[in-house]
mmCIF file as Biopython writes it, N, C-alpha, C and O atoms, coordinates in Angstrom:
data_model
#
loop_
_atom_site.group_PDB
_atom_site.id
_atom_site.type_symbol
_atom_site.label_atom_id
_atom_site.label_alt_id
_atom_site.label_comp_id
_atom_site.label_asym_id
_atom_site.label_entity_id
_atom_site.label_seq_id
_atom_site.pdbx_PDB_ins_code
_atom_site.Cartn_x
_atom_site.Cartn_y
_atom_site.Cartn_z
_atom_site.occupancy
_atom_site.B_iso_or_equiv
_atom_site.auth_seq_id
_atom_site.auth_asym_id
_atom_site.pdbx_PDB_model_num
ATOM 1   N N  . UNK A ? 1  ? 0.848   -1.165 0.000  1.0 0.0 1  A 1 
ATOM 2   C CA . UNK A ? 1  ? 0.000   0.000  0.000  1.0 0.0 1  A 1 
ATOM 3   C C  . UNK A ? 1  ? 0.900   1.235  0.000  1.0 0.0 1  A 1 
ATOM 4   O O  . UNK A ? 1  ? 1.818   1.538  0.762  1.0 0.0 1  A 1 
ATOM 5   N N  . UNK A ? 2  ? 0.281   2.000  -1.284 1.0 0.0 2  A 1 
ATOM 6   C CA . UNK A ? 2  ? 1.802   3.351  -0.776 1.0 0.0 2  A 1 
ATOM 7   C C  . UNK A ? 2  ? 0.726   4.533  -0.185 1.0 0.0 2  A 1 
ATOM 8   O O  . UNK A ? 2  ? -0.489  4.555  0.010  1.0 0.0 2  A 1 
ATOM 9   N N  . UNK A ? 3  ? 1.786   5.455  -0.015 1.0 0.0 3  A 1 
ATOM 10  C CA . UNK A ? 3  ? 0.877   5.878  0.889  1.0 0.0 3  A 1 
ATOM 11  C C  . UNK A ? 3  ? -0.150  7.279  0.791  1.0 0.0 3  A 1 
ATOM 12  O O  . UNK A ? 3  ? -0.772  7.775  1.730  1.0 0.0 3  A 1 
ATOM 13  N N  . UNK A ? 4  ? -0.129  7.672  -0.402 1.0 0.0 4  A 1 
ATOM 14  C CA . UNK A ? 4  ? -0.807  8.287  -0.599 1.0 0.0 4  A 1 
ATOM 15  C C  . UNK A ? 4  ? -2.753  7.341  -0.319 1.0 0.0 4  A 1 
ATOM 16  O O  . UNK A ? 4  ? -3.757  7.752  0.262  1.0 0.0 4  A 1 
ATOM 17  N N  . UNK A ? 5  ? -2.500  6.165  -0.986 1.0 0.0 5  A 1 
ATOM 18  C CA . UNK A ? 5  ? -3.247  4.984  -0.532 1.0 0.0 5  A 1 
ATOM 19  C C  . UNK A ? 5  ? -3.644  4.954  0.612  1.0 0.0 5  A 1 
ATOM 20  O O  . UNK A ? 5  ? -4.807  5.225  0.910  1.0 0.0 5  A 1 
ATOM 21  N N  . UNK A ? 6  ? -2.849  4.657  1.354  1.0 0.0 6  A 1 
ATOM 22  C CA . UNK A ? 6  ? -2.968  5.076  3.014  1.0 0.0 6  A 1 
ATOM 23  C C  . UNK A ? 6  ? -3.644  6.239  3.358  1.0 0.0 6  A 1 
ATOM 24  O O  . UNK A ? 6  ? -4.640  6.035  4.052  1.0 0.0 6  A 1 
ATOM 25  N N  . UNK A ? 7  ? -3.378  7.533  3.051  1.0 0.0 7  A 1 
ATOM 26  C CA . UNK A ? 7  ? -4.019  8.476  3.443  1.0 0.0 7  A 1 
ATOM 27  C C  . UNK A ? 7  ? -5.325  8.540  2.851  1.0 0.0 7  A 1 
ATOM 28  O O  . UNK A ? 7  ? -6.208  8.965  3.596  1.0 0.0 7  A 1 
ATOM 29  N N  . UNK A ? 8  ? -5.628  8.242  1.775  1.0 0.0 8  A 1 
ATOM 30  C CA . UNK A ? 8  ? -7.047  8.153  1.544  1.0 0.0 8  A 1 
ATOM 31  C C  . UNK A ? 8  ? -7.950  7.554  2.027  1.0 0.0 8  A 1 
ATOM 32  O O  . UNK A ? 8  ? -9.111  7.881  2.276  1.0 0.0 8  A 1 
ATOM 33  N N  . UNK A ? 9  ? -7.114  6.182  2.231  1.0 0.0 9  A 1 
ATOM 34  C CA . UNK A ? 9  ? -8.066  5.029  3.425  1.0 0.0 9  A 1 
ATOM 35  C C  . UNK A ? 9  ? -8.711  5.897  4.963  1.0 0.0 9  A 1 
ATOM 36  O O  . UNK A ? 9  ? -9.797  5.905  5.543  1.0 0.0 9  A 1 
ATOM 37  N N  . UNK A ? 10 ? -7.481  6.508  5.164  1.0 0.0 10 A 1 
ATOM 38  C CA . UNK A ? 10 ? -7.650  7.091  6.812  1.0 0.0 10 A 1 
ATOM 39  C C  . UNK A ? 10 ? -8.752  8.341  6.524  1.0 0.0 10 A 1 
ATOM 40  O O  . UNK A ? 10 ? -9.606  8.710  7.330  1.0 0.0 10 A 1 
ATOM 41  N N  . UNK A ? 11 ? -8.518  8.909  5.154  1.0 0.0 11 A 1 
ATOM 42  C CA . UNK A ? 11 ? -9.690  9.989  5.018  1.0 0.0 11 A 1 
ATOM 43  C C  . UNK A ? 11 ? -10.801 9.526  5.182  1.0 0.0 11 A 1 
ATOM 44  O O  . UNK A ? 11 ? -11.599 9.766  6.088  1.0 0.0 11 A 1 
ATOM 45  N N  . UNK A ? 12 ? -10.896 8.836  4.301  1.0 0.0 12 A 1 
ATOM 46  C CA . UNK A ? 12 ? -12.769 7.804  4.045  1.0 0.0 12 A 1 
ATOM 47  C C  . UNK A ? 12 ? -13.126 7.128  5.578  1.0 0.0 12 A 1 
ATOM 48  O O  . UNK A ? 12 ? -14.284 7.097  5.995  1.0 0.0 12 A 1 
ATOM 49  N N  . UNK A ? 13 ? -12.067 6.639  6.288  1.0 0.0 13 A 1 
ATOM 50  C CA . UNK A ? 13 ? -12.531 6.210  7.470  1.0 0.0 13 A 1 
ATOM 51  C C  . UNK A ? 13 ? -12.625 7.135  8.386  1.0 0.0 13 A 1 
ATOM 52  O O  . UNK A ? 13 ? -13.386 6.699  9.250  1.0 0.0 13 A 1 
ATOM 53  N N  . UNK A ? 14 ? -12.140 8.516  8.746  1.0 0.0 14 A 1 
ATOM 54  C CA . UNK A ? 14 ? -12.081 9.725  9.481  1.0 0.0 14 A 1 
ATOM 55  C C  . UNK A ? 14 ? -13.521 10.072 9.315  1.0 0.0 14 A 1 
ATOM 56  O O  . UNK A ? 14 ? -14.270 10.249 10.276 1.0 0.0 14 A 1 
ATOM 57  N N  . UNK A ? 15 ? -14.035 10.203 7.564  1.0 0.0 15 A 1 
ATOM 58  C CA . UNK A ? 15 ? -15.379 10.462 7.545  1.0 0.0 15 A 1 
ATOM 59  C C  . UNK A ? 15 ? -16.773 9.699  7.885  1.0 0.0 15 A 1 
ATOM 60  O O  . UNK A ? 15 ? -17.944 10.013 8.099  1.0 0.0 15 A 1 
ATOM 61  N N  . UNK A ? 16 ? -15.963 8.485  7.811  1.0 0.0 16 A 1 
ATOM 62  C CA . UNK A ? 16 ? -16.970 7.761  8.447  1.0 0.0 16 A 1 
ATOM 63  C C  . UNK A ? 16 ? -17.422 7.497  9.617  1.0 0.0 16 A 1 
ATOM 64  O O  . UNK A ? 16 ? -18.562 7.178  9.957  1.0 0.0 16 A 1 
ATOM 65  N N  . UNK A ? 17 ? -16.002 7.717  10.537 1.0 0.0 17 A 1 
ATOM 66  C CA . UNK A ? 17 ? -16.474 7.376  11.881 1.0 0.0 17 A 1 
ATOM 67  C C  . UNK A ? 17 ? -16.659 8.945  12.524 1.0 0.0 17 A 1 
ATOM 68  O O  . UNK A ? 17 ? -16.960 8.904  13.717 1.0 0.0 17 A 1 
ATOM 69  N N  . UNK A ? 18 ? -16.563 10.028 12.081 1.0 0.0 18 A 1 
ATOM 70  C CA . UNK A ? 18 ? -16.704 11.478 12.190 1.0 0.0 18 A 1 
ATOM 71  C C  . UNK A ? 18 ? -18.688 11.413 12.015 1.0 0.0 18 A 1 
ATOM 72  O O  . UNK A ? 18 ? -19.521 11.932 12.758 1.0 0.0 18 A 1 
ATOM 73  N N  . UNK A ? 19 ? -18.870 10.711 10.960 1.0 0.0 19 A 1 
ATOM 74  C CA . UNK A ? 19 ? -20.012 10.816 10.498 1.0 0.0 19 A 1 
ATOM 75  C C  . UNK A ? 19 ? -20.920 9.975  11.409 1.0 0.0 19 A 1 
ATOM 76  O O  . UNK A ? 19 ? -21.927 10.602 11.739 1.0 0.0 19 A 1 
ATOM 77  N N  . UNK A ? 20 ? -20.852 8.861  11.856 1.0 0.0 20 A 1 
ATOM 78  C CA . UNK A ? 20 ? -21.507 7.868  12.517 1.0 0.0 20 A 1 
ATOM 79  C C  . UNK A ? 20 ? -21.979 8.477  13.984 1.0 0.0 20 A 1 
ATOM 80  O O  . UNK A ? 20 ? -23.085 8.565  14.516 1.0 0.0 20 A 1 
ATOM 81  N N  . UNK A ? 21 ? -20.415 8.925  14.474 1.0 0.0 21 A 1 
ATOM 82  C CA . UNK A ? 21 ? -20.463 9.647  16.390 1.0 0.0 21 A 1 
ATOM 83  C C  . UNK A ? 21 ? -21.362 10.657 16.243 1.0 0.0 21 A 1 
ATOM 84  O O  . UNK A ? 21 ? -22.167 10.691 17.174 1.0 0.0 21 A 1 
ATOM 85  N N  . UNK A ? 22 ? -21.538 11.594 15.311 1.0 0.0 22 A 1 
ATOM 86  C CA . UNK A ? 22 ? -22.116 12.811 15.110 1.0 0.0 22 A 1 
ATOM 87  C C  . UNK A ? 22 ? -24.002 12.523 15.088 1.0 0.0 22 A 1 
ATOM 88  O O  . UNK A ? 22 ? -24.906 13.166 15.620 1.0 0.0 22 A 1 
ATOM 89  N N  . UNK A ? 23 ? -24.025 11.219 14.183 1.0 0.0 23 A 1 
ATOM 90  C CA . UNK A ? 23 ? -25.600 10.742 13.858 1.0 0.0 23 A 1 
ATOM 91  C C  . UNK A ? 23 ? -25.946 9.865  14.619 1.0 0.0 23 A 1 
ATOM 92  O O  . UNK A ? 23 ? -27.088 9.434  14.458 1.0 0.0 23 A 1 
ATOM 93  N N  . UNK A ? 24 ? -25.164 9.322  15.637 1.0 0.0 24 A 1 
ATOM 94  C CA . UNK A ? 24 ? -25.409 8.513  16.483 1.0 0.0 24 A 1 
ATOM 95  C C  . UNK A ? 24 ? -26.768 8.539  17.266 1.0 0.0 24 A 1 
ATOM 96  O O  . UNK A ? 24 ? -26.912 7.536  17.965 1.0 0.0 24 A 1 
ATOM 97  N N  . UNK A ? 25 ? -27.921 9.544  17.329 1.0 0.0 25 A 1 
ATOM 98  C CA . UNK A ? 25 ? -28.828 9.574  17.651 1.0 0.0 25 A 1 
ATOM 99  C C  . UNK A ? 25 ? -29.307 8.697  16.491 1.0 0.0 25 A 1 
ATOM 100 O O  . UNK A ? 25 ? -29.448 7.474  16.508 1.0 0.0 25 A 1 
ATOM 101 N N  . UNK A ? 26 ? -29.540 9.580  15.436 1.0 0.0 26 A 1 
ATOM 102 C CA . UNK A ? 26 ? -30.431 9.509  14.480 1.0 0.0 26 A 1 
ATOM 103 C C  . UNK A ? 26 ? -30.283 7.639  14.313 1.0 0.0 26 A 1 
ATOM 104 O O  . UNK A ? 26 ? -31.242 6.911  14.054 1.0 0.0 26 A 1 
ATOM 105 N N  . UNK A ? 27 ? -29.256 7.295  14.474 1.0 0.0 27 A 1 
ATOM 106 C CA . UNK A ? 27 ? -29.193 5.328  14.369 1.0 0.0 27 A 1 
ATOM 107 C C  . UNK A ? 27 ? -29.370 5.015  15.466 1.0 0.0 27 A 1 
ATOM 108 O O  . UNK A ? 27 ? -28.951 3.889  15.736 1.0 0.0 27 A 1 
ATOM 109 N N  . UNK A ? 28 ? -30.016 5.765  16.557 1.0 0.0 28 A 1 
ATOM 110 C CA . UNK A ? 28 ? -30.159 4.782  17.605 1.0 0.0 28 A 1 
ATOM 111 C C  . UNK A ? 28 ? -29.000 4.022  18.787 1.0 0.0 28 A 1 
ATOM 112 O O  . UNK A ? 28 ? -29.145 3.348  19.807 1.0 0.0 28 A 1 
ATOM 113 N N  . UNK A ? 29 ? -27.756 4.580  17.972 1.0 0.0 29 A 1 
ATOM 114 C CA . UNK A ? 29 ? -26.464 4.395  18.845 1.0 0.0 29 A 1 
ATOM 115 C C  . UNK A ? 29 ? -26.423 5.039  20.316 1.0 0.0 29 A 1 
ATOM 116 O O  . UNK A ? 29 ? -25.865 4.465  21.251 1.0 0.0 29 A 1 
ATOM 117 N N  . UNK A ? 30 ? -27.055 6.262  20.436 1.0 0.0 30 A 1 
ATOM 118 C CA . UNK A ? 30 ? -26.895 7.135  21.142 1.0 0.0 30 A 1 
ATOM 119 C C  . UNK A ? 30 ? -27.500 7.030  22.634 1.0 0.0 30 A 1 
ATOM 120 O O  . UNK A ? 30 ? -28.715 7.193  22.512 1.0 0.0 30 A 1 
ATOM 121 N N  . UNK A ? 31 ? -27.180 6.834  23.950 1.0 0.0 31 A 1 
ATOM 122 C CA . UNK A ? 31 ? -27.614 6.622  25.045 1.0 0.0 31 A 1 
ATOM 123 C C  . UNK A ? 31 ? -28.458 7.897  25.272 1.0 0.0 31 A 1 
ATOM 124 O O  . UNK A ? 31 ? -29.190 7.651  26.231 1.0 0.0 31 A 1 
ATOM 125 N N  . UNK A ? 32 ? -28.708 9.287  24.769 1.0 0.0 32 A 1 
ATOM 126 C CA . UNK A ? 32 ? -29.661 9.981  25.345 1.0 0.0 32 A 1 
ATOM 127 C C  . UNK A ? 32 ? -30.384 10.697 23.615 1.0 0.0 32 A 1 
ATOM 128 O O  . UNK A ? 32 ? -29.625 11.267 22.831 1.0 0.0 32 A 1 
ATOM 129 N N  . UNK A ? 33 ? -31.149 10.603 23.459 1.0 0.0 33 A 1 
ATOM 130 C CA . UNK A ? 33 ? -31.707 11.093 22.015 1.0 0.0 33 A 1 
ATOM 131 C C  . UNK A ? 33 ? -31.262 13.032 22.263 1.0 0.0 33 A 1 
ATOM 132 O O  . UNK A ? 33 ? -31.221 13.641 23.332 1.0 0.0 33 A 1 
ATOM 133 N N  . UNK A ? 34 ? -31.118 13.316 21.516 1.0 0.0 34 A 1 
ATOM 134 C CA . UNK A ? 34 ? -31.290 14.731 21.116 1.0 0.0 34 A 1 
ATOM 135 C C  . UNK A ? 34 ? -29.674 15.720 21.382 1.0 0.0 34 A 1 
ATOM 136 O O  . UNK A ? 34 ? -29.253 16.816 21.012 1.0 0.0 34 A 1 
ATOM 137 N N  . UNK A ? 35 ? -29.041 14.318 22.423 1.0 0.0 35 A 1 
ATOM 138 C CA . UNK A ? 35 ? -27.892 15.110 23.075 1.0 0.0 35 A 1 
ATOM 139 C C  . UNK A ? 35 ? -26.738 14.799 22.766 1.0 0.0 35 A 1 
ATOM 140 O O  . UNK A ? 35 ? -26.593 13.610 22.483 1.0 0.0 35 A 1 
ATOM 141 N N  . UNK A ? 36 ? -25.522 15.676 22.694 1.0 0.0 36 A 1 
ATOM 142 C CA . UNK A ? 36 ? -24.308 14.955 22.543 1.0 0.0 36 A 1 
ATOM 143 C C  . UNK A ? 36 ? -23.325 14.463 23.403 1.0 0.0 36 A 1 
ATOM 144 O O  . UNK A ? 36 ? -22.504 15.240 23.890 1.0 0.0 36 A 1 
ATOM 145 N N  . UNK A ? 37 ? -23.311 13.536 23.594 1.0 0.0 37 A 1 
ATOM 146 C CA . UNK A ? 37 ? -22.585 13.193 24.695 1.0 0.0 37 A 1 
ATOM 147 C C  . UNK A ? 37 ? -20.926 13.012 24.794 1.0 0.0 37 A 1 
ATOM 148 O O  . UNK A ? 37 ? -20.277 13.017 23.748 1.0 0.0 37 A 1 
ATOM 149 N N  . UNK A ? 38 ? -20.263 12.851 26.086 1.0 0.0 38 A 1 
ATOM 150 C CA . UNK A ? 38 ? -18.485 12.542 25.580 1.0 0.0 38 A 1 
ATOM 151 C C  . UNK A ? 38 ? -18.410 11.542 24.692 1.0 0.0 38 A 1 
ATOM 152 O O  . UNK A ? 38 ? -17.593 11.801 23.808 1.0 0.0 38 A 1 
ATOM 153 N N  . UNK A ? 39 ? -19.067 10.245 24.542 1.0 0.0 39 A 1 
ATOM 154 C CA . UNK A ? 39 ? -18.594 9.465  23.846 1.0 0.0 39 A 1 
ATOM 155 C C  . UNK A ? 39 ? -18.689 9.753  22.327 1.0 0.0 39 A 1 
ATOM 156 O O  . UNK A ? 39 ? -17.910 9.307  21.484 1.0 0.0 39 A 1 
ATOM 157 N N  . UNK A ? 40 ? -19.690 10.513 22.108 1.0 0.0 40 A 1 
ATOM 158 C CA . UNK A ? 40 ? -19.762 11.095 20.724 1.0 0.0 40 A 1 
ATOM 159 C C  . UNK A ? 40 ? -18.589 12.275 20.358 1.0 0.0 40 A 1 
ATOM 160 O O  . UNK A ? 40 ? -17.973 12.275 19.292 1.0 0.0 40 A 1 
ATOM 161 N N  . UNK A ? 41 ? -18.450 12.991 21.128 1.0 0.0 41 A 1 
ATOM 162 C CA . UNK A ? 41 ? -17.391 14.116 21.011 1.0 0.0 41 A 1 
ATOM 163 C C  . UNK A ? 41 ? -16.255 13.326 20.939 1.0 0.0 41 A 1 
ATOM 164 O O  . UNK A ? 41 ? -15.344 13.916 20.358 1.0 0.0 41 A 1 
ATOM 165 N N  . UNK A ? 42 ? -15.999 12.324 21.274 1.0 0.0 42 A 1 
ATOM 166 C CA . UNK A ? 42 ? -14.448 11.603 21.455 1.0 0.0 42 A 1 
ATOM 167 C C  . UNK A ? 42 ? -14.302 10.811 20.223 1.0 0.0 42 A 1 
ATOM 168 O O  . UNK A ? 42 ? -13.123 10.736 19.877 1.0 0.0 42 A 1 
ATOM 169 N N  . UNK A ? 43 ? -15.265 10.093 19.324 1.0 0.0 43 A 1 
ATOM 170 C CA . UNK A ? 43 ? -15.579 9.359  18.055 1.0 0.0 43 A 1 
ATOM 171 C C  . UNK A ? 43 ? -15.980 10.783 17.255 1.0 0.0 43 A 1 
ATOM 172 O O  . UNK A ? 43 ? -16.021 10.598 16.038 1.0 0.0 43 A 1 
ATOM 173 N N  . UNK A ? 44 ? -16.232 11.916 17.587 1.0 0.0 44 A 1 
ATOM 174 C CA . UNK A ? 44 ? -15.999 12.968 16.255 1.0 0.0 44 A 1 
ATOM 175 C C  . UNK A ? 44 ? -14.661 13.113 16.014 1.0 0.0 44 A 1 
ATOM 176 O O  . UNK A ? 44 ? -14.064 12.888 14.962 1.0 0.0 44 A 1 
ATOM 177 N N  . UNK A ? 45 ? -13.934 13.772 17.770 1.0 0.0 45 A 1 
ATOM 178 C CA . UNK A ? 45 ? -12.406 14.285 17.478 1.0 0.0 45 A 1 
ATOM 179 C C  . UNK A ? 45 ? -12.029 13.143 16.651 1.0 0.0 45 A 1 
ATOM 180 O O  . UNK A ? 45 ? -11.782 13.401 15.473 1.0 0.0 45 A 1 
ATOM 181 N N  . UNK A ? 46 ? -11.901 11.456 17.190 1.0 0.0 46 A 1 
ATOM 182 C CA . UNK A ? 46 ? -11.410 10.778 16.604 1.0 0.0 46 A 1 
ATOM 183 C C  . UNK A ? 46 ? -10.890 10.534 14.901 1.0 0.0 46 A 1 
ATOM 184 O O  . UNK A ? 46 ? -9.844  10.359 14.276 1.0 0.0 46 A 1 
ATOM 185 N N  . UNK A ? 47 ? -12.550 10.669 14.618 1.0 0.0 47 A 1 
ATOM 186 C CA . UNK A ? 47 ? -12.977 10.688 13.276 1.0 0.0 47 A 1 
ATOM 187 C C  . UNK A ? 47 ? -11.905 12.127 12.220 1.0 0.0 47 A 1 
ATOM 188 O O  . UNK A ? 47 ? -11.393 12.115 11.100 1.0 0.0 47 A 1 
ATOM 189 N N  . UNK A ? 48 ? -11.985 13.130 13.278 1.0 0.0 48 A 1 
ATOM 190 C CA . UNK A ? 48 ? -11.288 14.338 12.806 1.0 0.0 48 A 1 
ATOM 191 C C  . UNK A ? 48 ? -10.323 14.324 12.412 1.0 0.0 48 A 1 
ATOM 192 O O  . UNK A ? 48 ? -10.023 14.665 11.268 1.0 0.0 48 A 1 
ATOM 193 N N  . UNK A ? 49 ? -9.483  13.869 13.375 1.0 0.0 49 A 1 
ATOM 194 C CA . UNK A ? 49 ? -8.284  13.465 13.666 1.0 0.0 49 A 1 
ATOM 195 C C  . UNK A ? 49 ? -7.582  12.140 12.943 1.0 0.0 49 A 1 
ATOM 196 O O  . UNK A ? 49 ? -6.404  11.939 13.237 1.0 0.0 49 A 1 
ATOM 197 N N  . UNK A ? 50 ? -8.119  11.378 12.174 1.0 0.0 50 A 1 
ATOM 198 C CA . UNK A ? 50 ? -8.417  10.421 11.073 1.0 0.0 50 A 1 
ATOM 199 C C  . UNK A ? 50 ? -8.449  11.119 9.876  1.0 0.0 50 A 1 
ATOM 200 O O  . UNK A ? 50 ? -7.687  10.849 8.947  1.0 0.0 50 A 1 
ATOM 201 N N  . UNK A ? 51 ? -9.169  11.881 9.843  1.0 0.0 51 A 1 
ATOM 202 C CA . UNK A ? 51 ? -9.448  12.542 8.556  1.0 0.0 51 A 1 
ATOM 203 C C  . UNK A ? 51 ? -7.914  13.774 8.105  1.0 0.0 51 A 1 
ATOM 204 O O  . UNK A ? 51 ? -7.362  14.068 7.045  1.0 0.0 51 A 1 
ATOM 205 N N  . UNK A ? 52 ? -7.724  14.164 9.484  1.0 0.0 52 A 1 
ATOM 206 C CA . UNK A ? 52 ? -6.497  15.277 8.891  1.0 0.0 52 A 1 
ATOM 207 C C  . UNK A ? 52 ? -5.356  14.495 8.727  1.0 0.0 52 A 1 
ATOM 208 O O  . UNK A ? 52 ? -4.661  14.886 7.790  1.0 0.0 52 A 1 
ATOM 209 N N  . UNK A ? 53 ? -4.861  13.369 9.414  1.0 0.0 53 A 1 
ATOM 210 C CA . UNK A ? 53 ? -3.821  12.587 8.865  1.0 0.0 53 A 1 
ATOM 211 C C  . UNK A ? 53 ? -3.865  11.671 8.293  1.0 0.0 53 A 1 
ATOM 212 O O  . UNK A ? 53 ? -2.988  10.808 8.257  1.0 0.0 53 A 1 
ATOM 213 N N  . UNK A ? 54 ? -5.298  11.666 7.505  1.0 0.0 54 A 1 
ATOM 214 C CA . UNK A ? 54 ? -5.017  10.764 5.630  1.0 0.0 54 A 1 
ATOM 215 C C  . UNK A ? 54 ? -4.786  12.223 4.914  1.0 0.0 54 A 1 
ATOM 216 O O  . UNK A ? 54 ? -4.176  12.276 3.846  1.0 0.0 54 A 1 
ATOM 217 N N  . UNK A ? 55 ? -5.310  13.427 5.559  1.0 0.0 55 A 1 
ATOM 218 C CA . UNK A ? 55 ? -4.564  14.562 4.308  1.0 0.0 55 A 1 
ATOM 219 C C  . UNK A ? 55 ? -3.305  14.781 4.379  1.0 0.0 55 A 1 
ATOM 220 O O  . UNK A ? 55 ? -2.708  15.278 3.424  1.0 0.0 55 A 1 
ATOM 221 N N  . UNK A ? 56 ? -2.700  14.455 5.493  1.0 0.0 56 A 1 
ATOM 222 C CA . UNK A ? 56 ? -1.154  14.467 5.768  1.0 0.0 56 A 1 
ATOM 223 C C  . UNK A ? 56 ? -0.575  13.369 4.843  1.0 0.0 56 A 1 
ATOM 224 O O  . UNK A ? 56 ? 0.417   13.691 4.189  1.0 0.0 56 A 1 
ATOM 225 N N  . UNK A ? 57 ? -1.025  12.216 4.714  1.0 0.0 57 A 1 
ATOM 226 C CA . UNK A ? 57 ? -0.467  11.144 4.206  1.0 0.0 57 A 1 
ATOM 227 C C  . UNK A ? 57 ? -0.573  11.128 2.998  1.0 0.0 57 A 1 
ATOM 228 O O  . UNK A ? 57 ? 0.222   10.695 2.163  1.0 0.0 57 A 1 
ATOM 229 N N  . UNK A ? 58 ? -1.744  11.689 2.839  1.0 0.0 58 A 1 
ATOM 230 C CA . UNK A ? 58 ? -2.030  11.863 0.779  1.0 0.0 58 A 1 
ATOM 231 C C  . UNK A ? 58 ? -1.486  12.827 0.156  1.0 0.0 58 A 1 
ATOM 232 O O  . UNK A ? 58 ? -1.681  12.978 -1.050 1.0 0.0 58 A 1 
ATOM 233 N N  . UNK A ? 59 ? -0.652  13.708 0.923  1.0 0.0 59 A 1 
ATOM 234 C CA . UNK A ? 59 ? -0.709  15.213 0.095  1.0 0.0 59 A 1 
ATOM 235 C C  . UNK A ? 59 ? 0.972   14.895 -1.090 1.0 0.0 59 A 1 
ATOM 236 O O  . UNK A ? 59 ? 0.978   13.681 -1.290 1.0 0.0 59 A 1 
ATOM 237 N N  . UNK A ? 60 ? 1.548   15.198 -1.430 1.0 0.0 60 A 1 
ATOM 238 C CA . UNK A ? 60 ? 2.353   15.064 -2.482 1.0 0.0 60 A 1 
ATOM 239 C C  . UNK A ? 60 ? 3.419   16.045 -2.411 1.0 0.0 60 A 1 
ATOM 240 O O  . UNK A ? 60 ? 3.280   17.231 -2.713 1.0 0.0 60 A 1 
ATOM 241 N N  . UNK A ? 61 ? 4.664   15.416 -1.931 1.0 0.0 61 A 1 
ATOM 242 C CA . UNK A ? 61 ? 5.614   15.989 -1.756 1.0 0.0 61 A 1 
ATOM 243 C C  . UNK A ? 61 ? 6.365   16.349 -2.954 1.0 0.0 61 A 1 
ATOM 244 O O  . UNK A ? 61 ? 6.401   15.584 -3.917 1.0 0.0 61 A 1 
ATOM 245 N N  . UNK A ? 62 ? 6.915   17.374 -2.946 1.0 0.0 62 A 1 
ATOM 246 C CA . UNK A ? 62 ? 7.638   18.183 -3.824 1.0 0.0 62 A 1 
ATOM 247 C C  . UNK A ? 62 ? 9.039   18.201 -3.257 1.0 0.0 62 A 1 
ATOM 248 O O  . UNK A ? 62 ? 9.264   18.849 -2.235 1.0 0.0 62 A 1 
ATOM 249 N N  . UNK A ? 63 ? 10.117  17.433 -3.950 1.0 0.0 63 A 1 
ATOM 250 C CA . UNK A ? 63 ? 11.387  17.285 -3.945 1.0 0.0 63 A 1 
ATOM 251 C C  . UNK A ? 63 ? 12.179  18.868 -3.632 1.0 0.0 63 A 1 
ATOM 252 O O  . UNK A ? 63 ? 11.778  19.670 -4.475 1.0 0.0 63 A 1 
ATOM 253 N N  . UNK A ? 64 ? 12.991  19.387 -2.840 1.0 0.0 64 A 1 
ATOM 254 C CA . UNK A ? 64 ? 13.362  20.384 -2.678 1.0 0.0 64 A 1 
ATOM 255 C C  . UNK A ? 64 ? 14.464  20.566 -4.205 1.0 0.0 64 A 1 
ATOM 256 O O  . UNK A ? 64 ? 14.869  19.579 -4.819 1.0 0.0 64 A 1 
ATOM 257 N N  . UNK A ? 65 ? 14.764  21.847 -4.562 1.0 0.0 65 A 1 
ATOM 258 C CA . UNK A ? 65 ? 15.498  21.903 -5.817 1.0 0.0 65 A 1 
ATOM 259 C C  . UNK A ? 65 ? 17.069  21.888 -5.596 1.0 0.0 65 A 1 
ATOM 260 O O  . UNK A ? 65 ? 17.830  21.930 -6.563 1.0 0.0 65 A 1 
#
């Protein structure tokens, strides 16, 4: 896997699990309806935090001259 590969994987999964903690009511995941709770805030950062280092990993380095 190279790694621009890599970073895309970690993007798509950043958004997914960014996306899931966030709707976690709406699926029924959620221990209180309407509210956000730590465990959701901790599976957003997560998700966030997933998502900015597949852009770290994907971005395309430029050889110094």
């Amino acid at each position: 896997m190279t790694k621009k590969t890599f970073g895309l994987a970690l993007i798509v999964l950043g958004i997914v699990v960014l996306g899931v903690s966030l709707a976690a009511d709406q699926l029924r995941l959620g221990a209180a309806a309407g509210v956000i709770g730590w465990k959701q805030w901790t599976g957003a950062a997560a998700g966030a935090l997933l998502f900015l280092a597949g852009i770290w990993f994907s971005r395309k380095v430029v050889p110094p001259n």
